[in-house]
Each structure stands twice: as structure tokens, then as C-alpha cells.
C-alpha positions as a Markdown table, in Angstrom:
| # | Residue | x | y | z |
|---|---|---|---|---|
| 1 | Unk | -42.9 | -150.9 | -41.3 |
| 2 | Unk | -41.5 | -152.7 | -38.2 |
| 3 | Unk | -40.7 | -150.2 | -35.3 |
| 4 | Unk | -37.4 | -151.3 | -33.4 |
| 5 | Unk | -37.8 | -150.5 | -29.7 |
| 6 | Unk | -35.6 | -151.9 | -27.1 |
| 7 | Unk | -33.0 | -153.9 | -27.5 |
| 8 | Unk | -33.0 | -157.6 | -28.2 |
| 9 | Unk | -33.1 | -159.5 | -31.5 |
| 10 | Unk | -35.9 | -159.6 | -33.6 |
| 11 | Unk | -36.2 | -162.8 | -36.5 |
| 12 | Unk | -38.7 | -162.2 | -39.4 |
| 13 | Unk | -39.0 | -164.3 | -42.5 |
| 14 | Unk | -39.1 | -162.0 | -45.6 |
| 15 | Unk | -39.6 | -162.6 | -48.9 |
| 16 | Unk | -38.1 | -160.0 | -50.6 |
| 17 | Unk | -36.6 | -159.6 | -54.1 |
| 18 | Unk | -33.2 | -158.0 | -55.3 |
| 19 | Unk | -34.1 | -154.4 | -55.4 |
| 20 | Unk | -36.6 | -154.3 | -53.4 |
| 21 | Unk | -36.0 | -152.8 | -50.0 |
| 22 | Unk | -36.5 | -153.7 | -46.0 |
| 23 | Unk | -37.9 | -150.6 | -44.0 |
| 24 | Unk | -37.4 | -150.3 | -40.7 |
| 25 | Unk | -38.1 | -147.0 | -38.3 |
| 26 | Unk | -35.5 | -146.8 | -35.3 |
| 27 | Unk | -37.3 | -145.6 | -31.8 |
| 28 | Unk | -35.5 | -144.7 | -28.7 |
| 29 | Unk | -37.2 | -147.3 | -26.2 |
| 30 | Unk | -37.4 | -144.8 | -23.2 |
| 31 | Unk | -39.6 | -142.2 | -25.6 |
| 32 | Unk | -40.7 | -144.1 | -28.1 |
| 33 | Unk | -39.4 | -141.1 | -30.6 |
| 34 | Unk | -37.9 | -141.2 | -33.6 |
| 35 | Unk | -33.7 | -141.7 | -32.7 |
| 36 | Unk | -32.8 | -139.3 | -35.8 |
| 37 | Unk | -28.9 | -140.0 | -36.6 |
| 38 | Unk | -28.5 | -143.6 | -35.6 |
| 39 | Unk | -26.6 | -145.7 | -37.4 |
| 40 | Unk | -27.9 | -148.7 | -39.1 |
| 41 | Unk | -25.1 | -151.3 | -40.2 |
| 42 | Unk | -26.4 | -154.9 | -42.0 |
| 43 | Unk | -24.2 | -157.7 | -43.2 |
| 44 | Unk | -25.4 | -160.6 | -44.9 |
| 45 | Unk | -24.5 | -164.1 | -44.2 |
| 46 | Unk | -22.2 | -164.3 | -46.7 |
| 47 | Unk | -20.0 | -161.3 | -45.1 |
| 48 | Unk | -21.2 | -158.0 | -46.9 |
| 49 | Unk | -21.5 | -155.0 | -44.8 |
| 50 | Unk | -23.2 | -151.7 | -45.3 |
| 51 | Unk | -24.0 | -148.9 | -43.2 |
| 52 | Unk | -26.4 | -146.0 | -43.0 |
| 53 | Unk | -27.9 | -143.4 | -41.2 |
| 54 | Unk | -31.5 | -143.2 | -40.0 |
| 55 | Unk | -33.5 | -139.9 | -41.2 |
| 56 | Unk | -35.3 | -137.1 | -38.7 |
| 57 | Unk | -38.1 | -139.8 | -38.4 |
| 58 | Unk | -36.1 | -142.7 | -37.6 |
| 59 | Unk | -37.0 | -144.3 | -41.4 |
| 60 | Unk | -34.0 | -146.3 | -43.5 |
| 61 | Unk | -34.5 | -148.6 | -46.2 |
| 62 | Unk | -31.6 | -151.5 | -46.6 |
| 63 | Unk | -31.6 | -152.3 | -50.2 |
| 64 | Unk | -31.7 | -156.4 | -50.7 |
| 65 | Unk | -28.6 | -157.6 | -51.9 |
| 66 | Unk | -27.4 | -159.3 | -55.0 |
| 67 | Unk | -28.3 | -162.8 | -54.9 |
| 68 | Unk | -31.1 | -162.6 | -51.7 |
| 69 | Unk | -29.0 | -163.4 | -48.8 |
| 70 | Unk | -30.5 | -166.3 | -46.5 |
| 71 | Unk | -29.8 | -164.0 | -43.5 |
| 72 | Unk | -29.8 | -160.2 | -42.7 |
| 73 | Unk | -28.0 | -158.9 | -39.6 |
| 74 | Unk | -29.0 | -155.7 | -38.7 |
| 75 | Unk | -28.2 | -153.5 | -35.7 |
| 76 | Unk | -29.0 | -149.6 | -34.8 |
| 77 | Unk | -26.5 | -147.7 | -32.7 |
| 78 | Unk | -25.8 | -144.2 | -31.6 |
| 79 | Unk | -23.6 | -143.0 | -28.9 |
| 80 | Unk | -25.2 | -142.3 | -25.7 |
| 81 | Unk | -28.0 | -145.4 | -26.2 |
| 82 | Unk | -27.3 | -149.2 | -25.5 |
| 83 | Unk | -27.4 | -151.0 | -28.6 |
């Protein structure tokens, strides 16, 4: 599972299937500890949008879309960090 700390963008080239999920674990760069309550949002290329929060360990699963998108935006924010 990728940990996201920092900001910046960060490409990977997945192959995932429809139902299958991306996991990703949210870290507050400064501590490197879990940021429990941040909000994950993804939208595909093709203009979907979702949004969820992150767990008391920082874990979310983003469900792959109908149809595999080509790309996967995804960005973690909660107030009182820089996104």
C-alpha cells in the first residue's frame, strides 16, 4: 500500500480491474502519522467524482470504476494541512 507523505503528485501505472480496489494510507508529512479524517476525493478522466474519508489509520480503498478509467486523480485534504 503506497503511503502519501508530502505534497506533490505521485503517477503509478496500475492494472487494476473493475471491482477491484486502489489502497492508499494518508500520513501527515511532519509526523509521518496516520492523518485520521482526511478527505480523499478522485475523479476519473472522464469526469466522475467521489469522495471519502480516510479511517483512524489513514487507510481508504477507491473502488475502480466502471469501464477502468485511463486516469485516476486523487487528492487528500483536511483543514489545517496543505494539500
Amino acid at each position: 500500500m503506497p503511503d502519501a507523505v508530502g505534497s506533490g503528485v505521485l503517477l503509478l501505472g496500475l492494472g487494476l480491474d473493475t471491482g477491484e480496489a486502489l489502497e492508499l494510507r494518508i500520513l501527515d508529512a511532519a509526523k509521518a502519522k496516520p492523518l485520521a479524517g482526511a478527505n480523499v476525493v478522485w475523479r476519473t478522466d472522464e469526469g466522475d467524482k467521489s469522495e471519502v474519508a480516510v479511517d483512524a489509520q489513514g487507510r481508504v480503498g477507491i473502488p475502480v470504476p466502471e469501464g477502468a478509467p485511463r486516469a485516476l486523480r486523487v487528492t487528500a485534504r483536511k483543514v489545517g494541512f496543505a494539500p
